[in-house]
C-alpha positions, 0 to 999 in steps of 0.5 A: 331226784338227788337234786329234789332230795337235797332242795326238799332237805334244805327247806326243811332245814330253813323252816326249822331255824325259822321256828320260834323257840317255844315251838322247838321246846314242845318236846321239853321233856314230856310233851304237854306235860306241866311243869309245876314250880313249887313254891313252900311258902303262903301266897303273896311273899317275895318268893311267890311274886316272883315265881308267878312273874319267872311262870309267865315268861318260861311258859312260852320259852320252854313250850309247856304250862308252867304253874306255881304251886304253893304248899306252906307249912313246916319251915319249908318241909312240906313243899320240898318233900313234894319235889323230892318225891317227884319223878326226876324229869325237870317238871317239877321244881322248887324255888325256896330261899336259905332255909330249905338246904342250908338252916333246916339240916342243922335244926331238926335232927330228923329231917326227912330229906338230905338237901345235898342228897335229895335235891338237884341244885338249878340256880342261885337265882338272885341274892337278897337281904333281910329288912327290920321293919316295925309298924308305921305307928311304932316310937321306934325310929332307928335301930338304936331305939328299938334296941334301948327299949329292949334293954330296958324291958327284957322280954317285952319286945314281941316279934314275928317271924315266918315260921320257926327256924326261917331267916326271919326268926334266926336274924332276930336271934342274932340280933338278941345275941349281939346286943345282949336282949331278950325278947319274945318270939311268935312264929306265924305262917308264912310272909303274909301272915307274919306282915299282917301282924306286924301292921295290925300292931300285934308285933313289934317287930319283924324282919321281913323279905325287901320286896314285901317290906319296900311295898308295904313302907311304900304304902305307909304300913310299916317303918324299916330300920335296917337290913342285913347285907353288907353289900348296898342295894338301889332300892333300899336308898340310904336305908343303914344295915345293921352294922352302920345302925350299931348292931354288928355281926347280923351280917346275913345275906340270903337268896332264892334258888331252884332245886330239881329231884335228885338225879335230874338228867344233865340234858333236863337240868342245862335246858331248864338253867338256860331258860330261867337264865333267859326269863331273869334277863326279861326287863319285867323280871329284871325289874321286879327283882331291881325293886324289891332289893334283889340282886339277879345272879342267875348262876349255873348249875355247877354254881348253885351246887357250890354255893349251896355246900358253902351256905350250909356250912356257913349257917350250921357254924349260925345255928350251932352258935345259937344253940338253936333245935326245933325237935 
């Protein structure tokens, strides 16, 4: 009997680690439950693209349908708010850039959540830059045209970005400050609206996500000038940043991240860092990011919560410079 027990035991055991990893995640954490990434910005920007991308490789790693859920609106306020208010057990996620936990406390004085409170960090998915980009039809060729212009028509200049107090819309106003110009801000919905602005003519100007403005420069739709990492990237080829182009001190460096609700459980927070640690290794994903000019980091958890302390310090001391307020 003993003899039966221990074959039927090592059986079970053998069939176990013989199960695919998608069959071991079905209790992840609710089984057949959804996990819904929400992505705060219009459908068909950077961050959106590569969260579908991210969904299709988790879906079979974690075991459940994985859904992106786009919710635009308010510099990121709207989607986050959806995630604050969920229930802390790793089904409900948000992927969002700078703006959600390191620009927005420092611009609305009444902001409803507290990023270092409300928000679980998950990872510091990938690092990513800033491009200038100006219609295909634009005189402007080169940073130091764009700006001569300026200088000699204040106020004329129109440019487009995401929403009000967005990357977009802060790089523009360090750039007026370092060259001593002014010009005229028009804030649109989100990447998509903000690019088909920008190619219809209707802005001069726009700092854009790389994936968006590699696609559209690409396709002949608009012209980039420069961007604002200091560090190179493959995909930018010998594109200048803004300090090789004549504008120092526009040296922004930005990111994607994954948040959780407040309190996520420890065991939920390292499943979830594991598997998207997991997709970003994907030779689709990986390529995708490679690009669009994004550097994968997939950092840890423990990092992402380090890092989201340091970029909050470092764009209040921007955004206090710039004596910036949207309330």
């Amino acid at each position: 009997m003993r003899t039966r027990v221990a074959l039927l035991l090592t059986t079970l055991t053998s069939a176990i680690v013989g199960l695919p990893a998608a069959a071991l995640a079905q209790g992840f954490p609710i089984p057949g439950k959804p996990i819904r990434i929400v992505v705060p910005f219009p459908a068909g920007g950077q961050t959106d693209i590569q969260a579908r991308l991210l969904a299709t490789k988790l879906q079979p790693a974690l075991g459940v349908t994985v859904l992106v859920d786009n919710k635009p609106g308010a510099s990121s306020i709207l989607g986050t708010m959806e995630v604050v208010r969920a229930p802390a057990d790793g089904h409900t996620l948000l992927y969002t850039i700078s703006v959600t936990a390191a620009q927005n406390p420092h611009l609305f004085s009444k902001l409803p959540y507290d990023p270092l409170k409300d928000l679980t960090p998950v990872m510091f998915a990938a690092r990513s830059s800033t491009v200038l980009t100006v219609p295909a039809s634009s005189p402007f060729n080169s940073v130091a045209d764009l700006i001569k212009h300026a200088k000699a028509n204040p106020g004329k200049l129109n440019y487009a970005s995401y929403s009000l107090g967005s990357t977009s819309h802060l790089v523009a106003e360090l750039m007026q400050q370092s060259t001593g110009t002014q010009m005229t801000h028009i804030p649109f919905k989100g990447s998509a609206d903000a690019g088909m602005a920008l190619m219809g003519g209707q802005v001069d100007f726009l700092f854009d996500g790389p994936t968006t403005a590699i696609a559209n420069a690409k396709a002949g739709r608009v012209k980039m000038l420069a961007y604002t990492d200091p560090k190179p990237y493959t995909a930018l080829g010998k594109l200048p940043n803004m300090a090789e182009a004549g504008v120092p001190g526009v040296d922004v460096t930005g990111g994607m991240q994954f948040f959780g609700p407040r309190n996520l459980p420890p065991e939920v927070l390292t499943k979830i860092n594991t598997a998207l640690a997991t997709a970003l290794k994907d030779p689709d994903v990986a390529k995708i990011y490679a690009d669009g000019a994004s550097e994968i980091v997939a950092s840890s958890a423990a990092e992402h919560a380090a890092s989201v302390k340091e970029q909050h310090e470092r764009w209040g001391g921007v955004i206090r410079k710039l004596g910036l307020k949207l309330d």
